[in-house]
C-alpha positions as CSV (number, residue, x, y, z in Angstrom):
1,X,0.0,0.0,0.0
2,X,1.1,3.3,-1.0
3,X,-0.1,6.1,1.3
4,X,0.8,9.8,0.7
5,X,1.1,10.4,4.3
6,X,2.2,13.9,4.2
7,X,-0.7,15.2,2.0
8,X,-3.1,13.8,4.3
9,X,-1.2,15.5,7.1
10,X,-1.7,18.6,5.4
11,X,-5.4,18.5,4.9
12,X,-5.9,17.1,8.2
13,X,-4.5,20.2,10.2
14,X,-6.7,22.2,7.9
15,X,-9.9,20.6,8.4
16,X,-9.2,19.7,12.5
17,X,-8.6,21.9,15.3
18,X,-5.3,21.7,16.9
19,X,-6.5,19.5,20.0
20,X,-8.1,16.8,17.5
21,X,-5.1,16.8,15.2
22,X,-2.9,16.2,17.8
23,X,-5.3,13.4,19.5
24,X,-5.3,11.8,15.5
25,X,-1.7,11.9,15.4
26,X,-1.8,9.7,18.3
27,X,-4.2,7.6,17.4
28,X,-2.2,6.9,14.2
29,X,1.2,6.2,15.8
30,X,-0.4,3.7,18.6
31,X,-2.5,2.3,16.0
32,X,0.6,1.8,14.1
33,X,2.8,0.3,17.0
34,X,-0.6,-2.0,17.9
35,X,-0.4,-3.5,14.4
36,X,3.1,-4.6,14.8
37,X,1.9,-6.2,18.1
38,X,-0.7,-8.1,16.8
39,X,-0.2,-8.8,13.4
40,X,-2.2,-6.2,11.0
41,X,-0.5,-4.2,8.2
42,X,0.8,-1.1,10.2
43,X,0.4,1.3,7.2
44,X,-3.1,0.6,7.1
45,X,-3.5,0.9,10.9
46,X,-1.7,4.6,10.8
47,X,-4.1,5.1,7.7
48,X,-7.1,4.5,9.4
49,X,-5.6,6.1,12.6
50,X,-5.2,9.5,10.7
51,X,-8.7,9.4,9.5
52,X,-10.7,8.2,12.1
53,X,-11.7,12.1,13.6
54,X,-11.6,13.4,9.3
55,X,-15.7,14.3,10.2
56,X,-15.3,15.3,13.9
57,X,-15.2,19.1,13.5
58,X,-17.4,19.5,10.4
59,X,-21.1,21.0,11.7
60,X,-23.8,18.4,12.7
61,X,-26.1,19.9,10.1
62,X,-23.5,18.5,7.6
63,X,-22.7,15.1,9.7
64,X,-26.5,14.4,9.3
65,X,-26.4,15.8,5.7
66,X,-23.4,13.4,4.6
67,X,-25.0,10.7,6.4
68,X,-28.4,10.7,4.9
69,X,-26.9,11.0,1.4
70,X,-24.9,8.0,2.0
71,X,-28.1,6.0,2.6
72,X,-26.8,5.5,6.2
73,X,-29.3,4.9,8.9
74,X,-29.8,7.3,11.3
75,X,-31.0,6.1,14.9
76,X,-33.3,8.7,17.1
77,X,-29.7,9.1,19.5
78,X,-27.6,10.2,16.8
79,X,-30.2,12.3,15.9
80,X,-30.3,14.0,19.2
81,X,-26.3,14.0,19.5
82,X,-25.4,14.4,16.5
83,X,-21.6,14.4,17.0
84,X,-22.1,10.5,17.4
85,X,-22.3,10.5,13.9
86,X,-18.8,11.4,12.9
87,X,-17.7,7.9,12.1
88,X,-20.3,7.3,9.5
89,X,-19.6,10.9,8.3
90,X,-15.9,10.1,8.3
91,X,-16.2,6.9,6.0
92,X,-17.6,9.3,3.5
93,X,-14.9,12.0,3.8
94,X,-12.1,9.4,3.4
95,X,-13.8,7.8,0.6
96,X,-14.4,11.2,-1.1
97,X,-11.7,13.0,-0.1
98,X,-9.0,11.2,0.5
99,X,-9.5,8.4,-1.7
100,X,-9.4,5.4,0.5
101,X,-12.1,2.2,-0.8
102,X,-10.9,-0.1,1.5
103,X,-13.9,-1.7,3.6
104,X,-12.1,-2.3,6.4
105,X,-9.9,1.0,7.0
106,X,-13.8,2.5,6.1
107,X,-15.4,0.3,9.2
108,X,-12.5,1.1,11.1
109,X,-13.6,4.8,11.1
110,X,-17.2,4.1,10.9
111,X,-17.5,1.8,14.3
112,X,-14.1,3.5,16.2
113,X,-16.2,4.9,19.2
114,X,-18.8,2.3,19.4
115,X,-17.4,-1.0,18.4
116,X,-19.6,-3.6,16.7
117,X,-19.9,-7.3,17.6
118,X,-17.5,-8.8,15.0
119,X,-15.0,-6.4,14.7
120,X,-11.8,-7.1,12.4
121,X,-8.7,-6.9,13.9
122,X,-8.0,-3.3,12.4
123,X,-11.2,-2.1,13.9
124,X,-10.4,-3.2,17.1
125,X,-7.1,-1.6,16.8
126,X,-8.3,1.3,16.0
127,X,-11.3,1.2,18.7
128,X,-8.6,0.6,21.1
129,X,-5.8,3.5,19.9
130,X,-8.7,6.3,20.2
131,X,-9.0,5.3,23.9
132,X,-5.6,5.0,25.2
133,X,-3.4,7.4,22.8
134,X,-0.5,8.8,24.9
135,X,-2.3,12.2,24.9
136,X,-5.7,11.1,26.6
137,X,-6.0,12.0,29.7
138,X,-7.3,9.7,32.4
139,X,-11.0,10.4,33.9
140,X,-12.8,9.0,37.0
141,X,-13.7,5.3,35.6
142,X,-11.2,4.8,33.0
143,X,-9.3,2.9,34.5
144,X,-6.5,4.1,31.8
145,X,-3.3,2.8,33.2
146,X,-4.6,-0.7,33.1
147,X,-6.2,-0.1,29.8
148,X,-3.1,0.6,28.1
149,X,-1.2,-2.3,29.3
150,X,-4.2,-4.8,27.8
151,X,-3.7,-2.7,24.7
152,X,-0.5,-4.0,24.1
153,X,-1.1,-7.7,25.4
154,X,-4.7,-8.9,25.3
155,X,-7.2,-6.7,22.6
156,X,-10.2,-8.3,23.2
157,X,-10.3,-8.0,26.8
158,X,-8.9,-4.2,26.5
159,X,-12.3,-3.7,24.1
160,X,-14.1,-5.0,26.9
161,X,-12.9,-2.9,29.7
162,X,-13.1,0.3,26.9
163,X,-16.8,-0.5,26.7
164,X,-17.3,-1.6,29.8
165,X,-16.1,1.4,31.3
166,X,-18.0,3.9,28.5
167,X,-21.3,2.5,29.8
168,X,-20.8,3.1,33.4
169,X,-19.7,6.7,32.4
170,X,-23.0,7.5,30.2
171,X,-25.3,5.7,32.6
172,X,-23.9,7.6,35.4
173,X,-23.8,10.8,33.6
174,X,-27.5,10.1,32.5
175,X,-26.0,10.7,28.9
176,X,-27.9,8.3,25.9
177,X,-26.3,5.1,25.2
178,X,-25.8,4.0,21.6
179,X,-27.2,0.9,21.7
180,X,-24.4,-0.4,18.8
181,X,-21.9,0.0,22.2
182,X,-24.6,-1.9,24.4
183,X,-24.7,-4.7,21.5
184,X,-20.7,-4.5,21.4
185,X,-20.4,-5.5,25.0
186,X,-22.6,-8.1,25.1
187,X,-20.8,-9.8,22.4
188,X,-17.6,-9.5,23.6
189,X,-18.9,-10.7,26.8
190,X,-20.4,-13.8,25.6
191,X,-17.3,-14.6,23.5
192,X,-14.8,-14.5,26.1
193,X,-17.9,-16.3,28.2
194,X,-17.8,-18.9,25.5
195,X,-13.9,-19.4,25.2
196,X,-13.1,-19.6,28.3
197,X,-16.0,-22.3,28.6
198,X,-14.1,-24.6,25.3
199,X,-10.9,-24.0,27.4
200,X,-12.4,-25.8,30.4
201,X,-13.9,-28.6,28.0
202,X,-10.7,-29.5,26.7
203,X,-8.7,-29.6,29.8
204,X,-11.1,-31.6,31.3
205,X,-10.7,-33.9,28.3
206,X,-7.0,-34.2,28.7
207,X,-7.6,-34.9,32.2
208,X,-9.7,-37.8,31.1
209,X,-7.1,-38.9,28.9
């Protein structure tokens, strides 16, 4: 893959205020070091770091615009808040902007603050880099310190902690929960649920043996 990573720079610091640019160039670079962890192309992961926030400071007029052009569905909470929709708005901007068609670096952006059950190993990633980039700063029930070590060992159970811990925030903040992030959890829940359950089967099997 041959990315033009200094053009996209460029248009990035235009269309971003300095606080997001500096949280995307973060996202990027963990994203990038993440990949090398866990096996994903790290140009891609930078790629889709970079873009991830492409929609966050546009208006939400314009969000909802982009978004109902696309043909994406629009729930009654991202109505409300719109800001929720700058992932979908984002897929659009990188497709149309910045020229990127590939599905995955596109779902990466779309589903980077809510998850989806079934992510691909990129979106997870980049779920996971948006949380824990070096300049986020730690808040009352983000447990971040420990975050950031699963982030470089275990990526499933740090996207369970990163949602676990974004639900406790919004229902104690009385804030509206997407209920793609509900869905997420319970998923990721019922998957670790569900290996850890084989696990047991086939150690008891070996005892049997």
């Amino acid at each position: 893959m041959s990315i033009d990573f200094e053009t996209i720079r460029k248009k990035l610091r235009k269309a971003l205020d300095a606080h997001r640019y500096e949280h995307t160039l973060g996202v990027a670079y963990t994203a990038a070091m993440m990949a090398e962890i866990f096996g994903e192309d790290s140009e891609k992961a930078k790629l889709a770091g970079f873009l991830h926030d492409c929609a966050k400071c546009i208006p939400d007029n314009k969000k909802i615009s982009l978004c109902k052009k696309a043909g994406f569905l629009i729930s009654e909470t991202e109505l409300q808040n719109p800001s929720l929709l700058h992932g979908k708005a984002g897929s659009i901007l990188a497709k149309d902007k910045y020229g990127i068609d590939d599905p995955d670096i596109l779902n990466a952006i779309i589903y980077h603050t809510t998850g989806r059950p079934g992510m691909s190993l990129l979106e997870k990633i980049i779920f996971v880099a948006d949380y824990v980039e070096p300049g986020r700063k730690d808040h009352p029930g983000m447990h971040l310190d420990e975050v950031r070590t699963l982030a470089m060992t275990d990526l499933d159970q740090a996207v369970i902690r990163i949602l676990g811990d974004t639900l406790r925030y919004l229902e104690g903040s009385s804030k509206p929960i997407d209920e793609t992030t509900q869905k997420t959890y319970d998923h990721y829940i019922q998957t670790i649920k569900g290996q850890a359950k084989a696990s047991d089967q086939i150690e008891s099997k070996k005892k049997e043996i």
